[in-house]
PDB file of N, CA, C and O in Angstrom:
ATOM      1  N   UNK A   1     -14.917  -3.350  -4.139  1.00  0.00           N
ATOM      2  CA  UNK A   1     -13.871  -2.663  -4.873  1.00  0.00           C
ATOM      3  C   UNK A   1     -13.051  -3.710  -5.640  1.00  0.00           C
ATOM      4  O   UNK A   1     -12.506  -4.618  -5.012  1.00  0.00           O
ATOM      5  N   UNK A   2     -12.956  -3.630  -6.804  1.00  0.00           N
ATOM      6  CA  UNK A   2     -12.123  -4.384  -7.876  1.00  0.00           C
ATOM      7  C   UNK A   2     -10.348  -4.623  -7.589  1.00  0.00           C
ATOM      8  O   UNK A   2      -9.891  -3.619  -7.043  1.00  0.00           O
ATOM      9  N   UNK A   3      -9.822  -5.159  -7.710  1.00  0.00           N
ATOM     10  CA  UNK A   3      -8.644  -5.261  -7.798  1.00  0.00           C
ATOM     11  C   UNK A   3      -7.967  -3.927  -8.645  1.00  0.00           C
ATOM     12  O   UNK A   3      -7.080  -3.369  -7.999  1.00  0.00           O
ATOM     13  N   UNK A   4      -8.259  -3.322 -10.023  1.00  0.00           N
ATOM     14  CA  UNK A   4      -7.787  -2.425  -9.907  1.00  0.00           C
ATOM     15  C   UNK A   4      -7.751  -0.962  -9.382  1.00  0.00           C
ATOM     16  O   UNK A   4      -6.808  -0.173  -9.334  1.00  0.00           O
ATOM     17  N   UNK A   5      -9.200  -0.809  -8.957  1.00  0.00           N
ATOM     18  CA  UNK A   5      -9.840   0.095  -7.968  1.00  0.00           C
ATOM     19  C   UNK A   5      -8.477   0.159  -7.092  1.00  0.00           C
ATOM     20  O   UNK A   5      -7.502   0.881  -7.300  1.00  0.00           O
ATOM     21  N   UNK A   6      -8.677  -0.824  -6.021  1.00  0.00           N
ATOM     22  CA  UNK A   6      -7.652  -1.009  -5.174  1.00  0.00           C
ATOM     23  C   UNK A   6      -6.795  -0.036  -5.290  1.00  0.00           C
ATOM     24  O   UNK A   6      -6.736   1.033  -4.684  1.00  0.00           O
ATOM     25  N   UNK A   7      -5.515  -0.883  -6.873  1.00  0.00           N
ATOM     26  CA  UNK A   7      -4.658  -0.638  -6.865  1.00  0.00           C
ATOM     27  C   UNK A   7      -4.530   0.663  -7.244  1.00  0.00           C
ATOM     28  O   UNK A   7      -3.528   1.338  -7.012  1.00  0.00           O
ATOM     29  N   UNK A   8      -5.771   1.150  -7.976  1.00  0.00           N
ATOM     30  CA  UNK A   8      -5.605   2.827  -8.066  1.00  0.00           C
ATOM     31  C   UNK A   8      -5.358   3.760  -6.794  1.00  0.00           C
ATOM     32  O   UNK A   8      -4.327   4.392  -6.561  1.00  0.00           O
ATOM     33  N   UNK A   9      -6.260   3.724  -6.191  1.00  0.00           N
ATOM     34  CA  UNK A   9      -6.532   3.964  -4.304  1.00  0.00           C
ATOM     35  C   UNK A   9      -4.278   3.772  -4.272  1.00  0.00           C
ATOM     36  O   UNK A   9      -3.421   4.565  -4.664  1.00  0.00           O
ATOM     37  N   UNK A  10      -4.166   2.577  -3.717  1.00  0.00           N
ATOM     38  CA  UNK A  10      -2.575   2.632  -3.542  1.00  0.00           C
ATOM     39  C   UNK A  10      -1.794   3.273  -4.173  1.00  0.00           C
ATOM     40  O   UNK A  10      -0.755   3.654  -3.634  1.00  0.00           O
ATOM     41  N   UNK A  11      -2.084   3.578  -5.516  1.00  0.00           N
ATOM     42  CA  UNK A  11      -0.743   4.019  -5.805  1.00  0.00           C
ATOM     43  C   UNK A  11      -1.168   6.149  -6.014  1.00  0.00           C
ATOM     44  O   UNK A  11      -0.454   7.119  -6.265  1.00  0.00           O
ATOM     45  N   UNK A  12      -2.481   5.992  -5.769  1.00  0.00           N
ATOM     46  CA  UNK A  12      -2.502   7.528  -5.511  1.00  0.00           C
ATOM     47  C   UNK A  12      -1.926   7.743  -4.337  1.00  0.00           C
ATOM     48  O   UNK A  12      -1.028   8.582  -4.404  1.00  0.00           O
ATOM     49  N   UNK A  13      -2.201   7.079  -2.782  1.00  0.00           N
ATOM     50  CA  UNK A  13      -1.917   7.250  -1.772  1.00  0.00           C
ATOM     51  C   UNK A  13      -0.471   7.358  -1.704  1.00  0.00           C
ATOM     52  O   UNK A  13       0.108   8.305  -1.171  1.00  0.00           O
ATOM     53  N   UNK A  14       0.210   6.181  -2.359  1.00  0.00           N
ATOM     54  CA  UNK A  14       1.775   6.220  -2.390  1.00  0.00           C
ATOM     55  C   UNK A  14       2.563   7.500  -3.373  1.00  0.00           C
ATOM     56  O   UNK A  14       3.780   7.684  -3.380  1.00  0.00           O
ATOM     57  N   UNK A  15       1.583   8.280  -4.148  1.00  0.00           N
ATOM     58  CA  UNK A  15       2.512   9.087  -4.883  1.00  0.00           C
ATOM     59  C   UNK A  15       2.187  10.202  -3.757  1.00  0.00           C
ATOM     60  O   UNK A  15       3.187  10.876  -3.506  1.00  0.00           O
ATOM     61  N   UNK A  16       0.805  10.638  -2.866  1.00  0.00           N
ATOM     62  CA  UNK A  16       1.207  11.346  -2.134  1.00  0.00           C
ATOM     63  C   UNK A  16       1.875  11.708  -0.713  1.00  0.00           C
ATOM     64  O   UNK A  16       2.000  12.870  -0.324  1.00  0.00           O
ATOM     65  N   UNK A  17       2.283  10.596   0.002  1.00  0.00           N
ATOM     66  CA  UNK A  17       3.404  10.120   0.458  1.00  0.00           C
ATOM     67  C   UNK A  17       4.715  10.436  -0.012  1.00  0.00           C
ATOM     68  O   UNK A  17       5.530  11.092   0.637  1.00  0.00           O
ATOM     69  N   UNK A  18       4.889   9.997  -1.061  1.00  0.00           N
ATOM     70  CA  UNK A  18       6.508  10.014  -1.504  1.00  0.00           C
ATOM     71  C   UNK A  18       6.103  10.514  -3.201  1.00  0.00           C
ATOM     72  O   UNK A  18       5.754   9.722  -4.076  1.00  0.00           O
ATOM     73  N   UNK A  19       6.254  12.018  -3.379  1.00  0.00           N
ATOM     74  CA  UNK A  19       5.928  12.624  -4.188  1.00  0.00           C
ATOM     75  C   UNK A  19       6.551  11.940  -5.822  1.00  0.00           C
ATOM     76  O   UNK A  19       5.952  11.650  -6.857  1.00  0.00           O
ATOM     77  N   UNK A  20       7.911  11.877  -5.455  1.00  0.00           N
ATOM     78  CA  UNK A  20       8.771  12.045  -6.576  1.00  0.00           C
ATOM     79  C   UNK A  20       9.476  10.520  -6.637  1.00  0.00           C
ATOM     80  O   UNK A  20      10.669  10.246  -6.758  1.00  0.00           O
ATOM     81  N   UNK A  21       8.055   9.423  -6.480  1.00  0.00           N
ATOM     82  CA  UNK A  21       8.206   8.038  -6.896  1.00  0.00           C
ATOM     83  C   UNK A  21       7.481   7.798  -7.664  1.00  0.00           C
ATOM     84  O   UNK A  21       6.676   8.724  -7.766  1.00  0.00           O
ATOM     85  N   UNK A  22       7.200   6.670  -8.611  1.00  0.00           N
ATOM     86  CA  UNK A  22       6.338   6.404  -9.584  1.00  0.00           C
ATOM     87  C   UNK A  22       5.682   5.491  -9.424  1.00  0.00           C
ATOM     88  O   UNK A  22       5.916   4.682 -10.322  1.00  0.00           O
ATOM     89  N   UNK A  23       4.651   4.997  -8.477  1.00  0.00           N
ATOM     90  CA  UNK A  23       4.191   4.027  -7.551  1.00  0.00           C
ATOM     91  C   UNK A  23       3.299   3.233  -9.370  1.00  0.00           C
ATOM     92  O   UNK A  23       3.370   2.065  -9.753  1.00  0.00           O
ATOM     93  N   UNK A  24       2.865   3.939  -9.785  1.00  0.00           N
ATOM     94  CA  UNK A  24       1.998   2.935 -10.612  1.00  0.00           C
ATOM     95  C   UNK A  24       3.037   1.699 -11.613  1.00  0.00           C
ATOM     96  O   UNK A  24       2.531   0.969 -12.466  1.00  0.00           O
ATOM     97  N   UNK A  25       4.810   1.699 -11.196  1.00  0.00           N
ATOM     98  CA  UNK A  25       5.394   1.007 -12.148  1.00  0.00           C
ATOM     99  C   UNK A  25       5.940   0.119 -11.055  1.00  0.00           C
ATOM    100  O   UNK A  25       7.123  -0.102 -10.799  1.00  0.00           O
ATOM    101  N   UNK A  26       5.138  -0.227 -10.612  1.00  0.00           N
ATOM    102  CA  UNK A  26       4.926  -1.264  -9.218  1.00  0.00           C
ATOM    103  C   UNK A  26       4.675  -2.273  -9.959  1.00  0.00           C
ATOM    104  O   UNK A  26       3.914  -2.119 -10.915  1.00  0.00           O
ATOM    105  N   UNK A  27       5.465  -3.991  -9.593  1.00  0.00           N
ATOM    106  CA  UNK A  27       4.953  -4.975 -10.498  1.00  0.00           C
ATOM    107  C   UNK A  27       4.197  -5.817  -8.784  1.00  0.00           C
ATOM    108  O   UNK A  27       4.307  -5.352  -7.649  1.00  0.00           O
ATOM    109  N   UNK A  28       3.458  -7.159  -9.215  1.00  0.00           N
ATOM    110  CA  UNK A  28       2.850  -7.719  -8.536  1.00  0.00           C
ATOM    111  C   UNK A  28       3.936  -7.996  -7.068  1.00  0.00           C
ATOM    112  O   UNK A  28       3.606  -8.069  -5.884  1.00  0.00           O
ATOM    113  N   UNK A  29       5.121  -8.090  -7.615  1.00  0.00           N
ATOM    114  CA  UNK A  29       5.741  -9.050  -6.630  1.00  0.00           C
ATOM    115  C   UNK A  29       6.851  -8.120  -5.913  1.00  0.00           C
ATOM    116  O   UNK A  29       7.468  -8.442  -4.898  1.00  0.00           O
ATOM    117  N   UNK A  30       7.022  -6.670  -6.763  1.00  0.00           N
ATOM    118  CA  UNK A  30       8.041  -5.777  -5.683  1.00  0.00           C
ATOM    119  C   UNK A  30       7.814  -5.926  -4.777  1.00  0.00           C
ATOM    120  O   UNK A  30       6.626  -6.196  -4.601  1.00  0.00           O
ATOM    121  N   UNK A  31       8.616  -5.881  -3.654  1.00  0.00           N
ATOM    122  CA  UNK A  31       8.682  -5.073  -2.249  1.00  0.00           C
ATOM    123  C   UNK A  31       8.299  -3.144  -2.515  1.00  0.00           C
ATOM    124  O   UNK A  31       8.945  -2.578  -3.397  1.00  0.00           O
ATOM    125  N   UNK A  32       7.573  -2.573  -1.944  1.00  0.00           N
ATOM    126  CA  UNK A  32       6.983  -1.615  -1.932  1.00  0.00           C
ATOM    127  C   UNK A  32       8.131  -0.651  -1.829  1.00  0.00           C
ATOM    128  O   UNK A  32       8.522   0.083  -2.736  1.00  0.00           O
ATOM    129  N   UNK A  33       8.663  -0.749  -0.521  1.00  0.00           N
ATOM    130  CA  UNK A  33       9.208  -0.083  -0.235  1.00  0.00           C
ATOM    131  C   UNK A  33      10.590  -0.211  -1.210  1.00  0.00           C
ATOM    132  O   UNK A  33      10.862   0.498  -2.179  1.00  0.00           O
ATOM    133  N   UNK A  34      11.104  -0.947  -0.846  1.00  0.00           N
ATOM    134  CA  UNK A  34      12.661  -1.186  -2.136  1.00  0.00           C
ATOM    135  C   UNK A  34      12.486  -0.393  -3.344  1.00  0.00           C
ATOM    136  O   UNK A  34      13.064   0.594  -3.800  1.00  0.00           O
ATOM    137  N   UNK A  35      11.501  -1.132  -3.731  1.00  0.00           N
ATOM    138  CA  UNK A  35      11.637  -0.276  -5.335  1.00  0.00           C
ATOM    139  C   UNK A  35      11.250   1.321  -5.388  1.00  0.00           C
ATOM    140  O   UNK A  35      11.447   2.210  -6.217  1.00  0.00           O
ATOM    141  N   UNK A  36      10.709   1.269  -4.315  1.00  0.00           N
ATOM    142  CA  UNK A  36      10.210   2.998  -4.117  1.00  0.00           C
ATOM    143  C   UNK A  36      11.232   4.024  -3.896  1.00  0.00           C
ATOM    144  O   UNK A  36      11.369   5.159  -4.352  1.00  0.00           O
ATOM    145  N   UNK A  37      12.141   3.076  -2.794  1.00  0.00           N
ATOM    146  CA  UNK A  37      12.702   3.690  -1.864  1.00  0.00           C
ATOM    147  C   UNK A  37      12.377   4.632  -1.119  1.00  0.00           C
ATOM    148  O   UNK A  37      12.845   5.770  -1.102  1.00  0.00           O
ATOM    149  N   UNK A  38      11.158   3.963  -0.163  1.00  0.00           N
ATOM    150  CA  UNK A  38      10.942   4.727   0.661  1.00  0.00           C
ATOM    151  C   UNK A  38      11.117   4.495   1.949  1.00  0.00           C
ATOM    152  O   UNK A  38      11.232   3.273   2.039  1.00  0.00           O
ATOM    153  N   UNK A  39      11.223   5.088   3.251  1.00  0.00           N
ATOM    154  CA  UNK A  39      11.732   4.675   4.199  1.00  0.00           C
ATOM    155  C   UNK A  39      10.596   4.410   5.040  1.00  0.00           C
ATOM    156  O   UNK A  39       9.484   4.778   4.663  1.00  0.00           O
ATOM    157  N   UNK A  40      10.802   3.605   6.518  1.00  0.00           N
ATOM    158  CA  UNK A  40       9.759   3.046   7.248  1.00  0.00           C
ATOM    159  C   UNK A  40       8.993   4.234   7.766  1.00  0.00           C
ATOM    160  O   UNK A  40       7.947   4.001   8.371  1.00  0.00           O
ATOM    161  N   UNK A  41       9.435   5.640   7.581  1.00  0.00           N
ATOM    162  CA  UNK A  41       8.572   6.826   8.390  1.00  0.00           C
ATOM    163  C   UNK A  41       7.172   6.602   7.154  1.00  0.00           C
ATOM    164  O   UNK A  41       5.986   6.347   7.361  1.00  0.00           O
ATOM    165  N   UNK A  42       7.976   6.840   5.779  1.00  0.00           N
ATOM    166  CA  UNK A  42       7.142   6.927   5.028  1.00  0.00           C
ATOM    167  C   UNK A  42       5.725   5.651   4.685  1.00  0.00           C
ATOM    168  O   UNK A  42       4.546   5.587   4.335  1.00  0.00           O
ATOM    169  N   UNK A  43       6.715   4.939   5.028  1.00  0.00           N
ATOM    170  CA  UNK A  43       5.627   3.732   4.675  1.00  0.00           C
ATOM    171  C   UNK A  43       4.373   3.387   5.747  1.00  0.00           C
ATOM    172  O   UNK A  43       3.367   2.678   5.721  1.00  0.00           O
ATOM    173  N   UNK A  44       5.030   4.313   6.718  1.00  0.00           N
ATOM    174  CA  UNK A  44       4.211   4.046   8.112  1.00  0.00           C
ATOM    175  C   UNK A  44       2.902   4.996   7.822  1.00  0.00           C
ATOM    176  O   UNK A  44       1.737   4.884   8.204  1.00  0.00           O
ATOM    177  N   UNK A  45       3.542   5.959   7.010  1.00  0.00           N
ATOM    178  CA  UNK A  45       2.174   7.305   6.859  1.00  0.00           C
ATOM    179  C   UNK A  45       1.683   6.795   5.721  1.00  0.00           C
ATOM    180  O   UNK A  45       0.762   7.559   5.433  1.00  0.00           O
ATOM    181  N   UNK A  46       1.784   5.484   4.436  1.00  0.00           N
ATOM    182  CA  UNK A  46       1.214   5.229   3.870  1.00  0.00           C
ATOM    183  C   UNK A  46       0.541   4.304   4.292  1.00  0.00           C
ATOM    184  O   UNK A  46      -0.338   3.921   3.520  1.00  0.00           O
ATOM    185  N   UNK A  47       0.668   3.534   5.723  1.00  0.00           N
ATOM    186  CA  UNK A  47      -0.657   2.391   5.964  1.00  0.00           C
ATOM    187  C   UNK A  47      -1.677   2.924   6.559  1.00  0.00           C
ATOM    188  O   UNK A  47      -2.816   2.472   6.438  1.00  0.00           O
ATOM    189  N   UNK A  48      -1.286   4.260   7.486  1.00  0.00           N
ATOM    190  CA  UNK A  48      -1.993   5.068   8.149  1.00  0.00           C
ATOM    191  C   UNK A  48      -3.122   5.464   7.209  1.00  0.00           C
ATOM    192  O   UNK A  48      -4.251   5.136   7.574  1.00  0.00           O
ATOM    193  N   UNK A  49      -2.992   6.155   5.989  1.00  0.00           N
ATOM    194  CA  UNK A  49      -3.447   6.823   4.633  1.00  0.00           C
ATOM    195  C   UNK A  49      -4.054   5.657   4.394  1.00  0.00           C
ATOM    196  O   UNK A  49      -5.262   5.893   4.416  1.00  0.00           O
ATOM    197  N   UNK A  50      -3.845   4.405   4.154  1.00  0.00           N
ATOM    198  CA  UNK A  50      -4.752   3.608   3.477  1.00  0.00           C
ATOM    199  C   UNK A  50      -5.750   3.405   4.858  1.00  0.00           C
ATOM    200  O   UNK A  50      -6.877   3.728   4.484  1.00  0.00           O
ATOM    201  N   UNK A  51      -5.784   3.102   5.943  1.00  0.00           N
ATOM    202  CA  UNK A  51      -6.349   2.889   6.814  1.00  0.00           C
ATOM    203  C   UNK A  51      -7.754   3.721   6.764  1.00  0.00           C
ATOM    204  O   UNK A  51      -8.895   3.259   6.749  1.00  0.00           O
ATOM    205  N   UNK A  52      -7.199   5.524   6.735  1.00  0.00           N
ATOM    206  CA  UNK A  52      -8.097   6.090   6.533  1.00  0.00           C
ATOM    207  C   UNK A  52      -9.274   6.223   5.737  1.00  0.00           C
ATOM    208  O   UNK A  52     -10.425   6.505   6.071  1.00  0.00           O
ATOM    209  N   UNK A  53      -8.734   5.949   4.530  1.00  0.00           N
ATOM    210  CA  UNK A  53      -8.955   6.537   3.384  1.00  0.00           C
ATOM    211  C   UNK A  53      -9.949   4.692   3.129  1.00  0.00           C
ATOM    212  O   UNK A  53     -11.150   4.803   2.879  1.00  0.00           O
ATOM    213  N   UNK A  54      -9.569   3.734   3.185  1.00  0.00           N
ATOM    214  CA  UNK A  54     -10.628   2.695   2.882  1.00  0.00           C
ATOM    215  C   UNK A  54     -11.395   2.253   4.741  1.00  0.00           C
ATOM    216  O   UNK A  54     -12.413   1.564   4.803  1.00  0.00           O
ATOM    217  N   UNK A  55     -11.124   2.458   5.249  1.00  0.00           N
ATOM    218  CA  UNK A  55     -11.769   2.458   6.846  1.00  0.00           C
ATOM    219  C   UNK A  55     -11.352   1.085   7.266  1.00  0.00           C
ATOM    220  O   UNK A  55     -12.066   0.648   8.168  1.00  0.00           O
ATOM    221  N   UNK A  56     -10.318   0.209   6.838  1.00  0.00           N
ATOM    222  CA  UNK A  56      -9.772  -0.575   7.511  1.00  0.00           C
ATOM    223  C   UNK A  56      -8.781  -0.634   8.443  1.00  0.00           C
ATOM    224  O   UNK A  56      -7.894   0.215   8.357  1.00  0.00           O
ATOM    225  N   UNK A  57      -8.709  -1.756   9.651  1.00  0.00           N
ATOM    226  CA  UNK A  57      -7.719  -1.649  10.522  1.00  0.00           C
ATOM    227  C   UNK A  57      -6.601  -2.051   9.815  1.00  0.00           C
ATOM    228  O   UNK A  57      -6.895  -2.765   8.856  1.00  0.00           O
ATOM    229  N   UNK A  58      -5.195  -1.800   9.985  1.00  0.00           N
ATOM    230  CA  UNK A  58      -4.324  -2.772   9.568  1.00  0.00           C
ATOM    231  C   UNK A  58      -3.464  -2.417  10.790  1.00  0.00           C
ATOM    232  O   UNK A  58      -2.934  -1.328  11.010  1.00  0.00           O
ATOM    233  N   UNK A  59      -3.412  -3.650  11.631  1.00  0.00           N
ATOM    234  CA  UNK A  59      -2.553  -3.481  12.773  1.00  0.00           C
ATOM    235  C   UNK A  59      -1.405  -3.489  12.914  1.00  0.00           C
ATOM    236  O   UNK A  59      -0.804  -4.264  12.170  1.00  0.00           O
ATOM    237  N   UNK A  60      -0.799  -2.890  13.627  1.00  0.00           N
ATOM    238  CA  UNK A  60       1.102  -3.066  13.379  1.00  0.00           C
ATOM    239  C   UNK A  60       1.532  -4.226  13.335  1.00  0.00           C
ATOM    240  O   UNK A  60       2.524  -4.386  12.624  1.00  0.00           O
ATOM    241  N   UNK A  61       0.844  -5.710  14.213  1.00  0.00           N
ATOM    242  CA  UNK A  61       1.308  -6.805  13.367  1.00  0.00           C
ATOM    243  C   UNK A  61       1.334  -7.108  12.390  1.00  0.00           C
ATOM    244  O   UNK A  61       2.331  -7.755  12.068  1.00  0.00           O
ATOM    245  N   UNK A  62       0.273  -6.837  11.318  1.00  0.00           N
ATOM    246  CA  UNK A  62       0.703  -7.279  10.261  1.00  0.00           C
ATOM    247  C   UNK A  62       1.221  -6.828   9.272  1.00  0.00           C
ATOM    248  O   UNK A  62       0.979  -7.417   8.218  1.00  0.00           O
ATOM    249  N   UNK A  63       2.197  -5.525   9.238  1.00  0.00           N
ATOM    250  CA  UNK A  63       2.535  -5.056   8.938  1.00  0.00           C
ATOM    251  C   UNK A  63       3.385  -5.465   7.922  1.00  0.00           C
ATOM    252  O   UNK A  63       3.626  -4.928   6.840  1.00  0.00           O
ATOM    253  N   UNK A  64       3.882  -6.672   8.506  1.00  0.00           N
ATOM    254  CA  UNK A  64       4.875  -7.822   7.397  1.00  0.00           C
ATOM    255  C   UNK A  64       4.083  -8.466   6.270  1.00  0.00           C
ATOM    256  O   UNK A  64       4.536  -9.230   5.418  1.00  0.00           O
ATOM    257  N   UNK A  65       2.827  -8.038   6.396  1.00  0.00           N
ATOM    258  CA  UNK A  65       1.513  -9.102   5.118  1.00  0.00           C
ATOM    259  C   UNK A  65       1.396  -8.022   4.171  1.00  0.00           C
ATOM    260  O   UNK A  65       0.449  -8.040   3.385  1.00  0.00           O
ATOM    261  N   UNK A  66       2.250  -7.067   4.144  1.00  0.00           N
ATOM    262  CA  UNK A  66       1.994  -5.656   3.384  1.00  0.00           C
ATOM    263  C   UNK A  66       2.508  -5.663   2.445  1.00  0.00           C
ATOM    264  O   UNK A  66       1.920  -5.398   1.396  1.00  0.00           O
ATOM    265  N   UNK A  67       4.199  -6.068   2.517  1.00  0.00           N
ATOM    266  CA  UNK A  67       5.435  -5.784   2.040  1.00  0.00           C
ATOM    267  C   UNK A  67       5.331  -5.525   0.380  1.00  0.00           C
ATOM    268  O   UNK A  67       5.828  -4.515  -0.118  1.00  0.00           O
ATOM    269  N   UNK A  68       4.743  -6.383  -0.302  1.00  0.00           N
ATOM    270  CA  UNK A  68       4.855  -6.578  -1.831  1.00  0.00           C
ATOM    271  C   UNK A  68       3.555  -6.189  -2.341  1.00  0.00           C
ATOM    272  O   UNK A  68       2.610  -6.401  -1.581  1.00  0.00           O
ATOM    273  N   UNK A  69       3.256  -5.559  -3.692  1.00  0.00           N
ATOM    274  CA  UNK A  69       2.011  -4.725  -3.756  1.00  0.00           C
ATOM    275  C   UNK A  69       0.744  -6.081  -3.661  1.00  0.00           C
ATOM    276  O   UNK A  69      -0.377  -5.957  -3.168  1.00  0.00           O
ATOM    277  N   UNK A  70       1.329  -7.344  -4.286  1.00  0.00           N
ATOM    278  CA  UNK A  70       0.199  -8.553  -4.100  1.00  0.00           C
ATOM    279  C   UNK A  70      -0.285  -9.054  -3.236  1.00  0.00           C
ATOM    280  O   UNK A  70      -1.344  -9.665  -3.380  1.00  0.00           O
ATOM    281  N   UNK A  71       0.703  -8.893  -1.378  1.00  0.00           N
ATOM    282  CA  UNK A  71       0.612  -9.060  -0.567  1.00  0.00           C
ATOM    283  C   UNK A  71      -0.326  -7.924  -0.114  1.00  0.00           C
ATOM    284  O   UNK A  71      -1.141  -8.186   0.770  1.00  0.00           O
ATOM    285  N   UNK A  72      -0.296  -7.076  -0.476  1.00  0.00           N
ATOM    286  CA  UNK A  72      -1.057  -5.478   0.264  1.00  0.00           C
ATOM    287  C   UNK A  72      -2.193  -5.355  -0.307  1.00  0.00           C
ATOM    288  O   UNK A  72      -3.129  -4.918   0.362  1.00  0.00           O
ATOM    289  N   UNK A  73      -2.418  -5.767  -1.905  1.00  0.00           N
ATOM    290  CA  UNK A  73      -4.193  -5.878  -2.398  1.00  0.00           C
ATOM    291  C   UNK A  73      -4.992  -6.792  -2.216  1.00  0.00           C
ATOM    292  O   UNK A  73      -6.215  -6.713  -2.327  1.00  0.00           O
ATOM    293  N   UNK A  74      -3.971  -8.307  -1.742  1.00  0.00           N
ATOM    294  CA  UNK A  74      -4.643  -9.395  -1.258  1.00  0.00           C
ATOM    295  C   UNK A  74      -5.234  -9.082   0.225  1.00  0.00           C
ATOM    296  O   UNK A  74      -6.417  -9.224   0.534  1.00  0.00           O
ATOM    297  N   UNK A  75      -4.417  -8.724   0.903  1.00  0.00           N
ATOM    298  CA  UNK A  75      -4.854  -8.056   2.458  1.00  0.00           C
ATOM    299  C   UNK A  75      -5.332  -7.019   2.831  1.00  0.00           C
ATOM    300  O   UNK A  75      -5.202  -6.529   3.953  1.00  0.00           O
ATOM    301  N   UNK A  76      -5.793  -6.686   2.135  1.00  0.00           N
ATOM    302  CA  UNK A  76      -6.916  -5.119   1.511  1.00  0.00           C
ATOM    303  C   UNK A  76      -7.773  -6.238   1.680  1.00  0.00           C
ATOM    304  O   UNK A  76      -8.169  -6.791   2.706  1.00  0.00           O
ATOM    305  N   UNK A  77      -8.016  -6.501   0.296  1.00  0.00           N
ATOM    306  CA  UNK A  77      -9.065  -7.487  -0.158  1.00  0.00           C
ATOM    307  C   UNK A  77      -9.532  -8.099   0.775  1.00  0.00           C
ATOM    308  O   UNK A  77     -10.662  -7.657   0.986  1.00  0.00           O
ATOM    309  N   UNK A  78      -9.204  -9.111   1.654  1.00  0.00           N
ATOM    310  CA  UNK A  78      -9.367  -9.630   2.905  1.00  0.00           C
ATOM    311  C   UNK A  78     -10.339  -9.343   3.921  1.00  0.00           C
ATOM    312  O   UNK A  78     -11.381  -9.913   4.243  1.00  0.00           O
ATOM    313  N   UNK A  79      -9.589  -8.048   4.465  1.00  0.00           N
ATOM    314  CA  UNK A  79     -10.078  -7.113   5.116  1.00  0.00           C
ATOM    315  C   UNK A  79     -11.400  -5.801   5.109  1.00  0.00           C
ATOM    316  O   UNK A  79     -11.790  -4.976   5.935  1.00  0.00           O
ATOM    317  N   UNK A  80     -11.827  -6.219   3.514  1.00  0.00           N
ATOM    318  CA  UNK A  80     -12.610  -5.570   3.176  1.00  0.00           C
ATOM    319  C   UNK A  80     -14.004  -6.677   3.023  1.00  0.00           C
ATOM    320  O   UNK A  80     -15.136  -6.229   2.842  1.00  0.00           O
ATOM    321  N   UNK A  81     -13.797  -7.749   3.097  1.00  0.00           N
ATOM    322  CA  UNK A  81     -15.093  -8.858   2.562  1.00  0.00           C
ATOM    323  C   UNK A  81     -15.579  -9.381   3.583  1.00  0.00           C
ATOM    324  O   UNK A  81     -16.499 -10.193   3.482  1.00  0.00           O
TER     325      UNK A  81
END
């Protein structure tokens, strides 16, 4: 899966999560959540959603390697090779 693949996958997942955000005006280096404003329930059902949806683990430790969208396609990426 390509880097923007990826980022397509994320930011569908994140608009259906948190309907009435605009996940695709996400730059490399936001914090996800901040600029979204979404809260940790939400963000929790969006790692869950990516988990599913690409069949990777992402364990509650690393939950902190997530935070920024470059941090979250790099550790996709990772996790997928």
């Amino acid at each position: 899966m390509t880097e923007a693949e990826l980022k397509t996958v994320i930011f569908q997942l994140l608009k259906q999560i948190a309907p009435d955000t605009e996940p695709s005006t996400l730059q490399s280096g936001d914090n996800i959540r901040d600029t979204l404003g979404i809260d940790s329930f939400d963000a929790l059902q969006f790692l869950v959603a990516l988990d599913e949806k690409l069949g990777i683990e992402i364990p509650e430790q690393d939950y902190g390697k997530t935070g920024t969208l470059e941090q979250l396609v790099a550790y996709v990426q990772s996790k997928m090779s």
